[in-house]
Structures are given as C-alpha cells and as structure tokens.
C-alpha positions in Angstrom: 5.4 86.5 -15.9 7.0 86.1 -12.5 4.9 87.2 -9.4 6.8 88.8 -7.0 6.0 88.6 -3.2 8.6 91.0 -1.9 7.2 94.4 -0.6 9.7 96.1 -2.0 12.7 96.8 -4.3 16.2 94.6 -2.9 13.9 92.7 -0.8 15.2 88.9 -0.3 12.2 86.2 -1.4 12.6 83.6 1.2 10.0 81.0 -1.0 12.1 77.7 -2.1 12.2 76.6 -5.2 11.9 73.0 -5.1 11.7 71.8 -8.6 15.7 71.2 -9.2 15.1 69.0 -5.9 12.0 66.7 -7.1 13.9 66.5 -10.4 17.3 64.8 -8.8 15.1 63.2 -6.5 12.7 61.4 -9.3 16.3 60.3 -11.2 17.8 59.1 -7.9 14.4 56.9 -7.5 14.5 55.3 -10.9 18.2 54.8 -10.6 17.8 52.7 -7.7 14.4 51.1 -8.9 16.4 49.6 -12.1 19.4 48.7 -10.0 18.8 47.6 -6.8 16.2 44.3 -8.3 19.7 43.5 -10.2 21.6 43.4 -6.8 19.0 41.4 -5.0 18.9 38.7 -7.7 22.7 37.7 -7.8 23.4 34.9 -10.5 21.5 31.8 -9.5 23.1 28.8 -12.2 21.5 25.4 -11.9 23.4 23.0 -13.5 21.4 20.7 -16.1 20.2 17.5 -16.0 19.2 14.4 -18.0 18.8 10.9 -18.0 21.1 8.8 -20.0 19.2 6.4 -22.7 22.2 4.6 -24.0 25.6 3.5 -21.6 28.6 3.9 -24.0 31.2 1.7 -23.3 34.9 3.2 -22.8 37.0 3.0 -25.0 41.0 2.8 -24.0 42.2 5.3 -24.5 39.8 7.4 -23.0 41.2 10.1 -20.0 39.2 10.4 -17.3 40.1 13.3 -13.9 37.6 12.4 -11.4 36.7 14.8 -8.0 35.4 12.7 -4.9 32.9 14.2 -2.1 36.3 15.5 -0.3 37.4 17.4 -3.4 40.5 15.0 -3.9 41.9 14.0 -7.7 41.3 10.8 -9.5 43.4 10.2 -12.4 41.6 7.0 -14.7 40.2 5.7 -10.9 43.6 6.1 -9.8 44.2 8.9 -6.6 46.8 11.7 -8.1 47.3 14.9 -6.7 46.7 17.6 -8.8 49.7 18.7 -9.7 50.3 15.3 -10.8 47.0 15.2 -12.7 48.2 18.2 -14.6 51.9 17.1 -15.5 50.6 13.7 -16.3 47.7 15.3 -18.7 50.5 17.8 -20.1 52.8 14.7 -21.1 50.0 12.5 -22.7 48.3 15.8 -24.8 51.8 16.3 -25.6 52.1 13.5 -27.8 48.4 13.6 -29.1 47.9 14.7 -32.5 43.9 13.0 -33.4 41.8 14.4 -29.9 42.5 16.0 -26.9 39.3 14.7 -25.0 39.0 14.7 -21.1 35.9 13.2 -19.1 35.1 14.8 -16.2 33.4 13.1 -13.3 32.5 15.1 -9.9 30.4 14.2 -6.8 27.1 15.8 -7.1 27.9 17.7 -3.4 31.2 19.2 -4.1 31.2 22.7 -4.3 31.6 24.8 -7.7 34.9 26.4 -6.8 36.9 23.0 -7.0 34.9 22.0 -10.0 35.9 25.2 -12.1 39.7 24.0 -10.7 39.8 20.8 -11.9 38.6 21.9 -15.3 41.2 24.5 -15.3 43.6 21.5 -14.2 42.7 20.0 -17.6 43.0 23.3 -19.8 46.1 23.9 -18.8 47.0 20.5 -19.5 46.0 20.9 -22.9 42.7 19.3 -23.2 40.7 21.2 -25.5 37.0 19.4 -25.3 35.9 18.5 -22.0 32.6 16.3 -21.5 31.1 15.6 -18.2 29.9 12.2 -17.2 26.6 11.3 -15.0 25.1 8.4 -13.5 22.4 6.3 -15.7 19.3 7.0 -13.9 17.2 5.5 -16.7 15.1 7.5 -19.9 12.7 6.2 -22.7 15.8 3.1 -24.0 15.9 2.2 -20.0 12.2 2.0 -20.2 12.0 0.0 -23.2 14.6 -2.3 -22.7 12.8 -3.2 -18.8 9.9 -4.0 -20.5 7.7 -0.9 -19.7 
C-alpha cells in the first residue's frame, strides 16, 4: 500500500520519485564503463619478428618491389615509380601460369600507410602470395655454424 502525504483530497505530492532516474543513470554508467576502455585502447599491432637460421639463395626468376626510408619503389634493385611497378608486375603475372610470388622488402622506419600501398601495388598487379623479406640477424644455424 501507498502512503499518502497529502492533507487532503486533489492535493499535489511534491515528493520525487527518483527510481526511473537511478535506473537510466546505473545503465548510462555501465554503458560507458564497457565502452569507453575500448576507445582508450585503439589497435596497437606490432609487427613480428624472427631471426633467420638459414639464407636462401634467389632464385631468377624471383620478383622482388622494394620500399626505401623515403617511401620510393624498387623494382628487382632497380628505382620504378609505382605506376611502373604495377604495369610492369601486371605484364609479367600476365604471362605466369606456375606462381604468382612477390617479395616484399621495406625499411624498418617507413611508415604503415605506404607499406599497405605497395602491397596493394602488387595485388592489383596480380600477385597472389606475398612474403616479406628481413635482414639475417643470426638464430640457433648462425650460432652453430660460428662455432658457439
């Protein structure tokens, strides 16, 4: 049963009721509490590493699109633009019926943005595998083979 506080009949109860308040308020809390840890964090991506055990020599008619520090295209060690790169990599996968294979070498400071753009250089091209080389920096074979 309700208690009533008014004196009489018609009288206006000026009490709040504050419960449909809390109840938003408490959903608007753990709506921000789940969401705003999300915003915060971003997408941090750190790219892997390894050392190489074993150098594999190239063969010849391996492809290779190379980025330098200043973001500019090499083409087999040879300086292309990229346009270039991509009609010169669209007339070679053209022809190629066993593997569409493209090694991908990029300096270590260049930012992500004209990575992902090469790599899209070389989809479009019509590369369909794409492996990335790194530098030898040494690993168990190094070790062995130094003598340690």
């Amino acid at each position: 049963m309700a208690i009533s506080t008014a004196s009489g009949p018609g009288q206006v109860n000026a009490n709040i009721n504050v419960t449909p308040m809390i109840d938003v308020m408490l959903v608007l809390l753990i709506i921000f509490m789940i969401v705003t840890p999300l915003l915060e964090a971003g997408f941090k991506a750190t790219m892997p590493s390894a050392s190489n055990v074993e150098k594999a020599a190239e063969g010849e008619d391996e492809l290779t699109l190379g980025l330098d520090a200043d973001g500019a295209y090499f083409f087999n060690k040879k300086p292309y633009t990229k346009q270039q790169v991509e009609d010169t990599l669209t007339k070679i996968y053209a022809t190629r019926t066993k593997d569409k294979i493209l090694f991908f070498k990029a300096d270590v400071n260049l930012k992500y943005g004209k990575v992902q753009e090469a790599i899209e250089v070389g989809r479009r091209a019509g590369a369909r595998v794409l492996m990335a080389i790194t530098e030898k920096t040494g690993g168990l074979m190094g070790d062995k083979k130094k003598g340690k």
